[in-house]
LONUNU-956198 format. One line per 3 residues: number of its first residue (from 1); for each residue y, z, x of N, C-alpha, C. Coordinates in steps of 0.02 Angstrom, whole numbers, m for minus. Layout:
N
NUM	Y/Z/X/Y/Z/X/Y/Z/X | ...
! end
This chain:
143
1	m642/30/1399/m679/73/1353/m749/86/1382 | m789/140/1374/m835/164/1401/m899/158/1349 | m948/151/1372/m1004/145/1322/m985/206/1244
4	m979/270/1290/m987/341/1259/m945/334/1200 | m864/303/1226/m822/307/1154/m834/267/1104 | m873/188/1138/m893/148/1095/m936/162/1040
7	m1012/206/1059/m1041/202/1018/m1025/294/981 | m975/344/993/m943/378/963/m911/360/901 | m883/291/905/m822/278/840/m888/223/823
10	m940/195/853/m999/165/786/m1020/222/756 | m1016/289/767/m1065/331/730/m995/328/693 | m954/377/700/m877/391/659/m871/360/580
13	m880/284/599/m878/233/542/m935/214/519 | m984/238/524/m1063/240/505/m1099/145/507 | m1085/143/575/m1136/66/589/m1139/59/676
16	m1163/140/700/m1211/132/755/m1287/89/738 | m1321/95/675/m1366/54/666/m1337/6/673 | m1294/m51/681/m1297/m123/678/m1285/m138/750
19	m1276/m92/793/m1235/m104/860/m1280/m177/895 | m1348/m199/866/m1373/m247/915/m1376/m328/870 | m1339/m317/825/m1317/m371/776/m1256/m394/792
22	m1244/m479/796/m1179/m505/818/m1134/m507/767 | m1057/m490/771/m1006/m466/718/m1015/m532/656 | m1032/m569/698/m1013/m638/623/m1107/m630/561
25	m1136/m601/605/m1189/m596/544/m1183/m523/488 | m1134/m498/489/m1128/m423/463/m1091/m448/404 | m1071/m398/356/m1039/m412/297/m981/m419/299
28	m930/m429/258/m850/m413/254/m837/m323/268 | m871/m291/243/m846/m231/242/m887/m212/288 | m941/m244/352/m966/m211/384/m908/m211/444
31	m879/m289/442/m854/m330/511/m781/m265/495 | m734/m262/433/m715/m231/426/m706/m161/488 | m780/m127/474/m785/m63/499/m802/m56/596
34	m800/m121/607/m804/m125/679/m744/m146/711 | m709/m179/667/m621/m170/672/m601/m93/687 | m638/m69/637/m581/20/622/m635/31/722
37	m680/27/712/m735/51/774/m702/36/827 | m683/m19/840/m646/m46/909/m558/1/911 | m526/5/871/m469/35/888/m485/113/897
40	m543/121/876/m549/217/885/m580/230/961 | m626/156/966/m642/189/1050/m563/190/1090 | m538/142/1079/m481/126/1120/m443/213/1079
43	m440/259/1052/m416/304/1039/m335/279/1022 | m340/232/978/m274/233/955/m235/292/900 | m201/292/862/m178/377/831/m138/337/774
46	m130/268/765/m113/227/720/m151/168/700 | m174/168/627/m178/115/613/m157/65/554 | m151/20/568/m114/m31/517/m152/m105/480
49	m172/m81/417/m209/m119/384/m198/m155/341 | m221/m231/342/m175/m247/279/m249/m288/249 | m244/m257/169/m293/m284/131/m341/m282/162
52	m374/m199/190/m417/m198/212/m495/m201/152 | m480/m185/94/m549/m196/46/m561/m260/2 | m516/m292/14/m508/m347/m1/m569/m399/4
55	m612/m442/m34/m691/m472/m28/m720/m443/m10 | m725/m376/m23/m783/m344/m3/m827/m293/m60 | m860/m302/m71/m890/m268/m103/m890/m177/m144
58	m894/m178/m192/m862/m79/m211/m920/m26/m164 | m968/m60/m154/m984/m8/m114/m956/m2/m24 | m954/m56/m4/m904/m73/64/m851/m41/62
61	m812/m44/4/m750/m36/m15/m769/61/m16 | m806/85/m33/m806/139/m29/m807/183/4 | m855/158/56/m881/166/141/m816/183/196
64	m799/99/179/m730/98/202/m661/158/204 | m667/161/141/m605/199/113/m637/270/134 | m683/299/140/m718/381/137/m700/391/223
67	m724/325/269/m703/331/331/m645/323/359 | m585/288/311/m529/305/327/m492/377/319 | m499/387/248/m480/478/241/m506/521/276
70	m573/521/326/m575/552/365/m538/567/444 | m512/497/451/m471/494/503/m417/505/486 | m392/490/437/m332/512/419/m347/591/421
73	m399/632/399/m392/723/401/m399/716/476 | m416/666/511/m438/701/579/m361/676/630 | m291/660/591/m238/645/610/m204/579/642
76	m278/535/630/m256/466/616/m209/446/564 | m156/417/598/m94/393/538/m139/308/516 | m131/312/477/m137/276/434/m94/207/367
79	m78/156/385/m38/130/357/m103/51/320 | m74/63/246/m108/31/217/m69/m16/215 | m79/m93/195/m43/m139/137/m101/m169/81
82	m88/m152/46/m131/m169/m14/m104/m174/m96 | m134/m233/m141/m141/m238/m200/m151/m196/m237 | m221/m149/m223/m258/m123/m262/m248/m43/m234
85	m208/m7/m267/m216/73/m240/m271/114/m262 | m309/85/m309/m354/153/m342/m405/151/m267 | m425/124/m256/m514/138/m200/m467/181/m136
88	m393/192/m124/m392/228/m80/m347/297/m115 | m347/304/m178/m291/366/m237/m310/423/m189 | m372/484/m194/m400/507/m168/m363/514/m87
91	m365/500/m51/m334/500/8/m244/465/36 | m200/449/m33/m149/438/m17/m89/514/m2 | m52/510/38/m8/554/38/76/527/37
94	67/466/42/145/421/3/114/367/12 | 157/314/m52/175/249/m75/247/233/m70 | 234/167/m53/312/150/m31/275/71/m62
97	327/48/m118/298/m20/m144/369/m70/m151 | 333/m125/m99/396/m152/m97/365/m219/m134 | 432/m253/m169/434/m310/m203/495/m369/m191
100	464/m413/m162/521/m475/m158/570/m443/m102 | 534/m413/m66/593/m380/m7/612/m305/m13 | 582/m289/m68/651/m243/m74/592/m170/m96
103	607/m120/m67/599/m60/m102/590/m47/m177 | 536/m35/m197/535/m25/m283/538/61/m308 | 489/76/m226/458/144/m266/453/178/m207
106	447/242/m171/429/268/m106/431/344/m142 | 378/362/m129/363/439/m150/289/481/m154 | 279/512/m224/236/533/m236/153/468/m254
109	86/470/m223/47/414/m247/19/439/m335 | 45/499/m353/7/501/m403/51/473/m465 | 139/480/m441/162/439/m508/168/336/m474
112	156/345/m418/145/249/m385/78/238/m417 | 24/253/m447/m38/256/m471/m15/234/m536 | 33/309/m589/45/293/m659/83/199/m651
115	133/214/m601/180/145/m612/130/86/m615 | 96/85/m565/66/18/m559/25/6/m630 | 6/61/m657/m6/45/m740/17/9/m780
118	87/32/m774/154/0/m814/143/m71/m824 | 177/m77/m886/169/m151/m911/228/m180/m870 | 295/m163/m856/344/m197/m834/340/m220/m755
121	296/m165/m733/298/m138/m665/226/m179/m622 | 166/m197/m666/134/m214/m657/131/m285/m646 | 166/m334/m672/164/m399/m706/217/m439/m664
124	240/m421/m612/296/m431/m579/295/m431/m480 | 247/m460/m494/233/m479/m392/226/m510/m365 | 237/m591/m420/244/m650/m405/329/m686/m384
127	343/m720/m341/414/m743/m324/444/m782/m384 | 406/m795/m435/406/m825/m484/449/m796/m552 | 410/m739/m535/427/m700/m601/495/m679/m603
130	511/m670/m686/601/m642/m685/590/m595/m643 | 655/m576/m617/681/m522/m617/672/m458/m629 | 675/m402/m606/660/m350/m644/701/m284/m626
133	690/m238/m662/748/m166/m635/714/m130/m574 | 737/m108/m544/693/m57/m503/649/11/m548 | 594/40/m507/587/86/m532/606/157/m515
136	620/136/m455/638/205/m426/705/201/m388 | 753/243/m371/819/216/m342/826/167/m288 | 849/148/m287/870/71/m232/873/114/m166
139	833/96/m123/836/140/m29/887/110/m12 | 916/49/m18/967/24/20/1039/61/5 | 1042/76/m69/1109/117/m58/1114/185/m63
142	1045/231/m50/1034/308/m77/1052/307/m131 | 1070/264/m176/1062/283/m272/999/286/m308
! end
């Protein structure tokens, strides 16, 4: 990697100011954004996140999420895993929610938004918990 792309994807993700600060003194959602920083110099075209807003703060969390939808418009694929869908609603273009293995839901994020509302649907993501119906047809047999 070359200086140029490096400090290209610090501006991108907005923490060229911290570039002379060592990663372990920065925040969760700063260290976060030098994660996304390091795979963009390297010009990767995928990325794969899991519980990326996770301890971090709603404004981190915001930062975060505003600089991912931009890569995502700028044709960065984008793969989330996460708890919490609302801080990225705004920039989803499918949900695919799997539970206990299995396919629940894969489609539109604005009715994966209503579901996760759901009382049945909500309450059910522990290995613990009964059982439950699917909500959306089973992927394993196209029904």
């Amino acid at each position: 990697m070359d200086r140029s792309a490096v400090s290209g994807a610090m501006e991108r993700v907005g923490i060229s100011d911290l570039a002379s600060r060592p990663v372990h003194q920065l925040s969760g959602g700063q260290q976060r954004r030098v994660l996304i920083a390091r795979a963009l110099a390297a010009e990767t075209e995928l990325l794969l996140l899991d519980e990326p807003t996770a301890g971090i703060d709603v404004d981190s969390q915001a930062a975060l999420v505003h600089v991912l939808g931009e890569l995502s418009r700028q044709g960065v694929t984008i793969a989330v895993v996460t708890h919490d869908l609302e801080p990225f609603s705004p920039h989803l273009t499918r949900v695919v929610w799997v539970s206990h293995g299995r396919i629940e839901y894969d489609g539109d994020p604005t009715q994966a938004i209503l579901l996760a509302a759901s009382e049945p649907f909500a309450h059910h993501d522990h290995p613990d918990d009964p059982p439950h119906e699917p909500l959306g047809p089973d992927m394993r047999t196209g029904g």
